[in-house]
C-alpha positions as CSV (number, residue, x, y, z in Angstrom):
1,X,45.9,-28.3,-38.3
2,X,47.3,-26.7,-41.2
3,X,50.6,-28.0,-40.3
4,X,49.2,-31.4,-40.2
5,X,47.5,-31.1,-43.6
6,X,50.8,-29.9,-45.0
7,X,52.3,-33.0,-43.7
8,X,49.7,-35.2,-45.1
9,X,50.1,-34.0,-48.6
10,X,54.1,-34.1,-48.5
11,X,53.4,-38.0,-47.3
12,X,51.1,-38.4,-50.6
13,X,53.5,-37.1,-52.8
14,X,56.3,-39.0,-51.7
15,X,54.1,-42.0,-51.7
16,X,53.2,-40.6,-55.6
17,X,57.5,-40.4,-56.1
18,X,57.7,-43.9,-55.1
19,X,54.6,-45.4,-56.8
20,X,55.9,-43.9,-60.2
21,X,59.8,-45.1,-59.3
22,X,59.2,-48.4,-58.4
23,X,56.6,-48.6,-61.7
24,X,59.6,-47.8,-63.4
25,X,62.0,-50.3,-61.9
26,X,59.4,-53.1,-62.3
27,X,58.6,-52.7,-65.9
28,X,61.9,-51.4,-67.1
29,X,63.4,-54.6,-65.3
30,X,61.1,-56.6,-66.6
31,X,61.5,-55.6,-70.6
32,X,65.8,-56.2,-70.0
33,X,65.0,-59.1,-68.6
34,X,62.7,-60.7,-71.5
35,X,64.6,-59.5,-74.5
36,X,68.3,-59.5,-73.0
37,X,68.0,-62.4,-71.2
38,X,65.0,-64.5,-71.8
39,X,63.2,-64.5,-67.9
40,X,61.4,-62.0,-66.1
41,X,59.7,-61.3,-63.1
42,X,56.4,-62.5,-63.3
43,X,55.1,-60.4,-60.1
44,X,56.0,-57.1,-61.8
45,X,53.1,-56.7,-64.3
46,X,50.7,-57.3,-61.3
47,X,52.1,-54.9,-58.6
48,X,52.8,-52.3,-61.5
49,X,49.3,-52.2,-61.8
50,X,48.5,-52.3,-58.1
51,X,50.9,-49.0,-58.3
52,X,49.5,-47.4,-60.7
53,X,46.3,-47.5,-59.3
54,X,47.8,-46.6,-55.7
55,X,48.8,-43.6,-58.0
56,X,46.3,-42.4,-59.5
57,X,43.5,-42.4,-56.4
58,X,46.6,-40.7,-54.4
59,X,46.9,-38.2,-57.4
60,X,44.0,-37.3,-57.4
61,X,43.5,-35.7,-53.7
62,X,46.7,-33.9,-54.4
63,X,45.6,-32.4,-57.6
64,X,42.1,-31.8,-55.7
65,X,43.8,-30.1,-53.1
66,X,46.5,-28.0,-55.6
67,X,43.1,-26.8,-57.7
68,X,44.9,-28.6,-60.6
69,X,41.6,-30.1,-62.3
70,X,41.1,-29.7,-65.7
71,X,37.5,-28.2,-66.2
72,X,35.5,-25.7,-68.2
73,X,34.7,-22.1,-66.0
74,X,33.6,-20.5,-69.0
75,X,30.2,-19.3,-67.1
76,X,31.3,-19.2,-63.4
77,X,34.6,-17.0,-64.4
78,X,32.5,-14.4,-65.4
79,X,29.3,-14.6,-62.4
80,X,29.7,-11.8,-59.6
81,X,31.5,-13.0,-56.4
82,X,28.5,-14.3,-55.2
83,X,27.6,-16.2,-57.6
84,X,31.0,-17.9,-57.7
85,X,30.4,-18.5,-53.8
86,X,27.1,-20.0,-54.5
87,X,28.5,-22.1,-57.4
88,X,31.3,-23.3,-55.3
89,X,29.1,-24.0,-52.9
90,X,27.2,-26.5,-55.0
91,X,30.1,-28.4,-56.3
92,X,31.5,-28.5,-53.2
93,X,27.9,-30.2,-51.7
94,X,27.8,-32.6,-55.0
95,X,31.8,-33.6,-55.0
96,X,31.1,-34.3,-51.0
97,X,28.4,-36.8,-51.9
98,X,29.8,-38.2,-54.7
99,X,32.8,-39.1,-52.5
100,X,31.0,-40.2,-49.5
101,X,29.6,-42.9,-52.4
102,X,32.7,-43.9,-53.7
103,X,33.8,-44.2,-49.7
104,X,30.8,-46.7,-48.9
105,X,31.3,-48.1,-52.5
106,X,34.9,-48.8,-52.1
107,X,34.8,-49.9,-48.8
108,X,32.3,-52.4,-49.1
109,X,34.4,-53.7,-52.3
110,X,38.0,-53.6,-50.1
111,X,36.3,-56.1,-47.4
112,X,34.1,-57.9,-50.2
113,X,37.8,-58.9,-52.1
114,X,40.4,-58.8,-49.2
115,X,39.8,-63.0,-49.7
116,X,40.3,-62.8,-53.0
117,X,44.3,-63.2,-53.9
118,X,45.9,-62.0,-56.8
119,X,46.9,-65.0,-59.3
120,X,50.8,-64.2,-59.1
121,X,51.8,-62.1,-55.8
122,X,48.7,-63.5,-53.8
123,X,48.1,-60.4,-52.0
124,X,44.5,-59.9,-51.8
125,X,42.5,-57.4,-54.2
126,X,40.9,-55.6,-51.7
127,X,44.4,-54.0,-51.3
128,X,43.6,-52.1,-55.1
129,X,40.3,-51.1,-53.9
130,X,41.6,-49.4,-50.7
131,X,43.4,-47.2,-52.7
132,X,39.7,-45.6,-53.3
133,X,38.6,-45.7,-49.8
134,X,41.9,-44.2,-48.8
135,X,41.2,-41.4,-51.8
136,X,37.6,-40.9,-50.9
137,X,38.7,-39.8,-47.2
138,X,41.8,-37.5,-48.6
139,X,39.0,-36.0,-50.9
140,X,36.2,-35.9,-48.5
141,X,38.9,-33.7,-45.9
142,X,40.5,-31.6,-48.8
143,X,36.7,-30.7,-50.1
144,X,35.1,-30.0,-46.2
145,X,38.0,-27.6,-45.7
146,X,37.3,-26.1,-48.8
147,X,33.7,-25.8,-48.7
148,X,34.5,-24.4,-44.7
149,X,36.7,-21.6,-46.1
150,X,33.9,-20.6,-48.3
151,X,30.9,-20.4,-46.1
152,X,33.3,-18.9,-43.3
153,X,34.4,-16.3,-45.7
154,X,38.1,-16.8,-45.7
155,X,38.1,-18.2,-49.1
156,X,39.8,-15.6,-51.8
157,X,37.9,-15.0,-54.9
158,X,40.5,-17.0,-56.9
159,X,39.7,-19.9,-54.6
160,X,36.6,-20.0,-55.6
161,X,37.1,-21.7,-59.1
162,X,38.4,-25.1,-58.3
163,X,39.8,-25.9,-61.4
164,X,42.0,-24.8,-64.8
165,X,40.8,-24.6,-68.1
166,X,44.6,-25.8,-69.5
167,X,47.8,-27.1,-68.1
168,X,49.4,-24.0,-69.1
169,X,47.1,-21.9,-66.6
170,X,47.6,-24.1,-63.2
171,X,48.2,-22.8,-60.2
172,X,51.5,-21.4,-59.3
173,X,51.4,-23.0,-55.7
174,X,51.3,-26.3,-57.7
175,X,54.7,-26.1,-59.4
176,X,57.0,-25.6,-57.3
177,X,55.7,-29.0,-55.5
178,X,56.2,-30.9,-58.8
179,X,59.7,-30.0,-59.3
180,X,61.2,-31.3,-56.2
């Protein structure tokens, strides 16, 4: 299983790489094309945005899963181990049902506008709101395995605070991920 989860992530990331590259290509493109030669591509605003969303729901299950969060630990740094377990605990029981809302949310929303077509490309809207159902399950797996690590006991007590308080403290597992 872990093997599989591994897998899953590198599949995210690389789905990240190409979200952020073909962003790039689209809207750099674009820009030489308006003021060197007076056209465009008039597809490439929309599916920049349909990538950047694609982008940011994806980024956010791997930055869920890498502990890279930004957030404030001023009080549950400095609890006793078991108070850290409780407190993870407790976020890990609140982000679960927050997520199972965005699931039934964004899922509802993806077959509510998959008849709706985009004015330019026409593919249908309900392919941007996927992007949340698709981020609510990576969530929803990355959080259960977390919040089973903790009750089972295997958690470390560094795994226990979920997030950073700066971009200069992340994790050290993250980086090396980044930089390939």
């Amino acid at each position: 299983m872990d093997a599989l989860g591994r897998g899953a992530l590198a599949v995210l990331r690389w789905l990240i790489v190409l979200c952020v590259g073909a962003m790039v290509v689209l809207v750099f493109g674009n820009v030489v094309l308006r003021y060197g030669f007076n056209s465009g591509i008039s597809i490439s605003e929309e599916a920049a945005r349909y990538f950047f969303v694609w982008l940011t729901f994806l980024g956010a299950v791997v930055a869920m899963y890498d502990h890279a969060h930004l957030g404030v630990d001023t009080l549950v740094s400095r609890l006793p181990v078991m108070g850290k377990k409780f407190c993870a605990v407790l976020s890990d029981v609140f982000m679960l049902g927050c997520c199972v809302l965005l699931l039934i949310g964004s899922w509802k929303q993806t077959l509510f506008n998959m008849d709706n077509a985009a004015p330019v490309s026409g593919v249908p809207v309900g392919v941007m709101h996927a992007a949340a159902v698709v981020s609510s399950v990576g969530l929803i797996i990355v959080i259960t395995s977390h919040l089973m690590r903790v009750l089972s006991g295997r958690a470390g007590v560094d795994e226990l605070v979920q997030v950073v308080e700066s971009e200069e403290r992340m994790p050290e597992a993250a980086l090396p991920e980044v930089r390939k």
